[in-house]
C-alpha positions as CSV (number, residue, x, y, z in Angstrom):
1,X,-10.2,28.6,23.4
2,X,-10.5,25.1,21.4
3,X,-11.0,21.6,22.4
4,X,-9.5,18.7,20.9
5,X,-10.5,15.2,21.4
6,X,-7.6,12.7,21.1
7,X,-7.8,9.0,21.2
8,X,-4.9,6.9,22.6
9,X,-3.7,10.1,24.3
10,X,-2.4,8.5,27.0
11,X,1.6,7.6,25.6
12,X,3.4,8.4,22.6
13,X,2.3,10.3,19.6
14,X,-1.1,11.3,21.2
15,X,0.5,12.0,24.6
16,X,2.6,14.7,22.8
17,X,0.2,16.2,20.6
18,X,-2.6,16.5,23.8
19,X,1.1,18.9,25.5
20,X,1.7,20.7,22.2
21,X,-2.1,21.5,21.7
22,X,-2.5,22.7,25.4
23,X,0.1,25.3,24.8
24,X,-1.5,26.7,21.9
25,X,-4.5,26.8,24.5
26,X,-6.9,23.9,23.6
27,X,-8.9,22.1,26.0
28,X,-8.5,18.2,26.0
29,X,-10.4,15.2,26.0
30,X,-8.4,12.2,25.5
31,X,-9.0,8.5,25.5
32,X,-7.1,5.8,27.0
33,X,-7.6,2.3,27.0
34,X,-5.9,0.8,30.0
35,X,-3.2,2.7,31.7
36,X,-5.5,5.4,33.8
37,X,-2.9,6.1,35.5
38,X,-0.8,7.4,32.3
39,X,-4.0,9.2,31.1
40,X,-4.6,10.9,34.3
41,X,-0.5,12.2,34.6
42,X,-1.1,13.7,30.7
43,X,-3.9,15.3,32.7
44,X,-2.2,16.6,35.5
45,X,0.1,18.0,32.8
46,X,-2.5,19.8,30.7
47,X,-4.2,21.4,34.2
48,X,-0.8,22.7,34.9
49,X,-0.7,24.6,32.0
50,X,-3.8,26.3,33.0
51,X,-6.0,24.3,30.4
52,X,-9.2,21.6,31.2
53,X,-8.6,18.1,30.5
54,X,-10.4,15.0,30.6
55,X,-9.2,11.0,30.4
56,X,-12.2,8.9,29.4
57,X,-11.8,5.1,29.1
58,X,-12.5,3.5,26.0
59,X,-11.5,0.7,23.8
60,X,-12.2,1.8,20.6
61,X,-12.5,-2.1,19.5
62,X,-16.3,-2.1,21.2
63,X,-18.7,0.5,18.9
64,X,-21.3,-0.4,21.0
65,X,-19.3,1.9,23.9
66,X,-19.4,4.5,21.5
67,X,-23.0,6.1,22.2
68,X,-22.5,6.8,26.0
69,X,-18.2,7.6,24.9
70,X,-20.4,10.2,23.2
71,X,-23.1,11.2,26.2
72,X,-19.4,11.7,28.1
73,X,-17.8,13.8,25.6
74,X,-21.0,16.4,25.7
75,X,-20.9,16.3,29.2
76,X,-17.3,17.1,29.2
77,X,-17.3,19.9,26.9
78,X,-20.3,20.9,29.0
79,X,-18.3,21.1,31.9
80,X,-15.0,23.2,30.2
81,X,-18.2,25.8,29.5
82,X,-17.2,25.4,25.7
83,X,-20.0,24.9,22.4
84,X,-18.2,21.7,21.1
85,X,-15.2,19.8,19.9
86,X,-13.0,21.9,17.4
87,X,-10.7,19.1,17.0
88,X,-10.7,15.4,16.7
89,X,-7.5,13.4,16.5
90,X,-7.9,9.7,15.5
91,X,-4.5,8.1,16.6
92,X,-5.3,5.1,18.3
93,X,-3.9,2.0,17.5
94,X,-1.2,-1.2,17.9
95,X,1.4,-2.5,15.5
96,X,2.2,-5.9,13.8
97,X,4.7,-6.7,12.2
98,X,4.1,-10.0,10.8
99,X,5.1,-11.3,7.2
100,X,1.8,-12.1,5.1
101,X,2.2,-15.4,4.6
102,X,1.6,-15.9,8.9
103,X,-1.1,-13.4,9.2
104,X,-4.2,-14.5,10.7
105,X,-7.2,-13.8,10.4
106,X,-7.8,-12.7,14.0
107,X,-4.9,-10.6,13.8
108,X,-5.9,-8.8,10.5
109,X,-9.4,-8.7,12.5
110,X,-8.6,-6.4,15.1
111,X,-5.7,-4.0,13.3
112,X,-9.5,-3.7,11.0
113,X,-11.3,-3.0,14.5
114,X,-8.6,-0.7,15.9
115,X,-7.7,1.4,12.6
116,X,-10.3,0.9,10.0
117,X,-13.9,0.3,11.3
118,X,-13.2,2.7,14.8
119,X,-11.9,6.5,12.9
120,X,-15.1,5.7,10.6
121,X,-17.8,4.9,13.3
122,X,-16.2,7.1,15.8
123,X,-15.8,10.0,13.9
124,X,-19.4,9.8,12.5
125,X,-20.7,9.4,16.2
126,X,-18.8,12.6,17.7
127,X,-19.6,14.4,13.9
128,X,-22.9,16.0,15.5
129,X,-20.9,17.9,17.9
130,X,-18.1,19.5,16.1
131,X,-18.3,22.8,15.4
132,X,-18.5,24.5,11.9
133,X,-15.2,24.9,10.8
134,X,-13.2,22.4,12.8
135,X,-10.7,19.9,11.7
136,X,-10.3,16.1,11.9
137,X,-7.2,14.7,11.9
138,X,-6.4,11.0,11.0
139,X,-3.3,9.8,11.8
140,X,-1.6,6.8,9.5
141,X,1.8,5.8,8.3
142,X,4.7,6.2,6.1
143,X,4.0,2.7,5.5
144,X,1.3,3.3,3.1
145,X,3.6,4.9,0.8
146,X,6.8,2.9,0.8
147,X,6.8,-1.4,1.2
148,X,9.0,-3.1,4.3
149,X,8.8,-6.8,5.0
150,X,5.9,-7.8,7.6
151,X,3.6,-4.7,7.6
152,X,0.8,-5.7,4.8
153,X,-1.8,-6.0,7.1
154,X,-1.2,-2.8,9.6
155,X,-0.2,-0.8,6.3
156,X,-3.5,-1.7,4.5
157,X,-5.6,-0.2,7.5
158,X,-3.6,2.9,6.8
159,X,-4.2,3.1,3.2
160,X,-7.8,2.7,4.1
161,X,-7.9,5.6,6.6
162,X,-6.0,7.5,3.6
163,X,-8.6,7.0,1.6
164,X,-11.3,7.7,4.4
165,X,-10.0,11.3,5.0
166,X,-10.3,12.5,0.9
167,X,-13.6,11.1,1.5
168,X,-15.0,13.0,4.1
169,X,-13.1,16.0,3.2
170,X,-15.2,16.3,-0.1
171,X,-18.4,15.5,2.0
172,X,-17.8,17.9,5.1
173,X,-16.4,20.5,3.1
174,X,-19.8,22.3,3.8
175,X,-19.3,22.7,7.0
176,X,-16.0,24.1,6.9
177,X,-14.9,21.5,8.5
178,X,-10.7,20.1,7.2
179,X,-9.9,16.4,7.1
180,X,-6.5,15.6,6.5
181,X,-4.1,12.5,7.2
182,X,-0.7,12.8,8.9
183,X,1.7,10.1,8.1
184,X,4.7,9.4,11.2
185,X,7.7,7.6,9.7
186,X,9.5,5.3,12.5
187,X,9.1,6.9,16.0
188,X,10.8,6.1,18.8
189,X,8.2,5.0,21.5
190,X,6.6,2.1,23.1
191,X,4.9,1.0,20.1
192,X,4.8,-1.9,18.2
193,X,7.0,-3.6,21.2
194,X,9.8,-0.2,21.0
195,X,11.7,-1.6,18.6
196,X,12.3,1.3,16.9
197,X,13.3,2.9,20.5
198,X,15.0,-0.3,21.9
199,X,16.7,-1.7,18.6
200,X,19.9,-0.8,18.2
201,X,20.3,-2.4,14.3
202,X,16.6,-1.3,13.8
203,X,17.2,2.4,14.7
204,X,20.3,2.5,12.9
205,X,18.8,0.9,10.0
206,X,15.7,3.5,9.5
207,X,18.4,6.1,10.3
208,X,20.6,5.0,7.2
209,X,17.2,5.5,5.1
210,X,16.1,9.5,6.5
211,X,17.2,12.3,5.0
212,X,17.7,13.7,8.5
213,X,19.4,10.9,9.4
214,X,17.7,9.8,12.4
215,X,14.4,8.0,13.7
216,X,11.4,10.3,14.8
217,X,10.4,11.7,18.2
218,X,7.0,11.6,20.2
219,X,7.6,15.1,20.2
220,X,8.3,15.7,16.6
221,X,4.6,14.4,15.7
222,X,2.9,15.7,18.5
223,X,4.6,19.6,16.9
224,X,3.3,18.8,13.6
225,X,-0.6,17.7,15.0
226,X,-0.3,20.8,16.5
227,X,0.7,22.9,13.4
228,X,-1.8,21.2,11.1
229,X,-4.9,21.7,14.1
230,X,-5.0,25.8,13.8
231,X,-6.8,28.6,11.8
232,X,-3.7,28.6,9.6
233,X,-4.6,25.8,8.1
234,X,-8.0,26.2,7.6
235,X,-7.7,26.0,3.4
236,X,-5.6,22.8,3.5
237,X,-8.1,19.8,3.4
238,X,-7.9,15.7,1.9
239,X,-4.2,16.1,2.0
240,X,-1.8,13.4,3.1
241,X,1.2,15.0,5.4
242,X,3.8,12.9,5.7
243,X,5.8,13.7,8.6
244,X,8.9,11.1,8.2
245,X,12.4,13.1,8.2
246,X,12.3,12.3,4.6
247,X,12.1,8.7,4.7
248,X,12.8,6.7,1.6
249,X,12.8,9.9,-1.0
């Protein structure tokens, strides 16, 4: 038995990967930030499958909630009778699609807060109770490889975090613990408005530029967060997976 702590794992990518990693029998802690009521239904789910789960609000915006987010976790883990987290999965975050020349600075601000400045202080908070040997996953975009109109800003957070992973790869590496990136193409949820999802010329554009010819699934990142978080891939570490259908080759 494992536990993995997700954040944003109440919709979407971190919805799926908390029901993929429960069937490879991890216990789950995930964070939500408003929606209790989604957080506690992926919870329902996860109990169902004969697994422990826990939804624990936070807004990963606010660092100063991160010291008692951290008193909860250890309680948590307490209470699933398990030595500490195996897995953490930093997927939280909001779009913007804005071209450069609007950009504000209050919008570049909080993408900064959400996806830069929260994996880096949140990770090094929970760090103390990970267990030798674990794996920290950090999820970013196909946008940090390949240029569309009106993603600068949110695409430059994900280069960051790309950067952040090699980084504590090389510095972890004594611990056994991996650090890796995974890199969603387009996916089809609520996120970023569901354009991709709701879009008709949008979907069938980003189809027109996959190898597989269509967009992404909740389902078909949540599959590869589970593949990457197992003893199998133990020796892979400061990599960048891109997990896109071949977007943009």
């Amino acid at each position: 038995m494992t536990v993995a702590l997700i954040t944003g794992g109440s919709r979407g990518l971190g919805r799926s990967a908390a029901l993929e990693l429960a069937k490879q029998k991890t216990n789950i802690i995930i964070t939500y930030h408003s929606n209790k009521e989604a957080a506690e239904e992926v919870v329902a789910e996860i109990k169902f499958l004969g697994l422990k789960a826990k939804a624990i609000q936070l807004d990963v915006r606010d660092i100063a909630q991160f010291e008692n987010f951290a008193s909860e976790v250890v309680q948590t883990i307490k209470s699933f009778n398990m030595a500490g987290l195996d897995f953490i999965v930093n997927n939280a975050g909001t779009g913007l699609h804005e071209n450069f020349e609007e950009t504000t600075p209050d919008q570049f601000e909080d993408l900064y807060q959400i996806h830069l400045r929260a994996p880096y202080f949140l990770t090094q908070k929970l760090l103390p109770l990970m267990n030798n040997g674990g794996h920290i996953l950090n999820i970013s975009s196909g946008l940090a490889r390949f240029s569309l109109p009106g993603y600068s800003a949110y695409a430059m957070m994900k280069g960051g975090i790309e950067v952040m992973t090699r980084y504590l790869a090389r510095e972890l590496g004594d611990r056994q613990i991996s650090v890796n990136t995974l890199a969603p193409g387009a996916i089809a949820t609520d996120f970023n408005g569901g354009a991709v999802r709701d879009n008709p010329q949008i979907n069938q554009m980003i189809s027109a530029t996959t190898a597989k010819g269509r967009v992404g699934e909740a389902d078909d990142i949540g599959k590869a967060i589970a593949m990457l978080l197992t003893e199998k891939s133990a020796w892979i570490t400061g990599q960048r997976i891109e997990a896109s259908g071949g977007t943009l080759l």
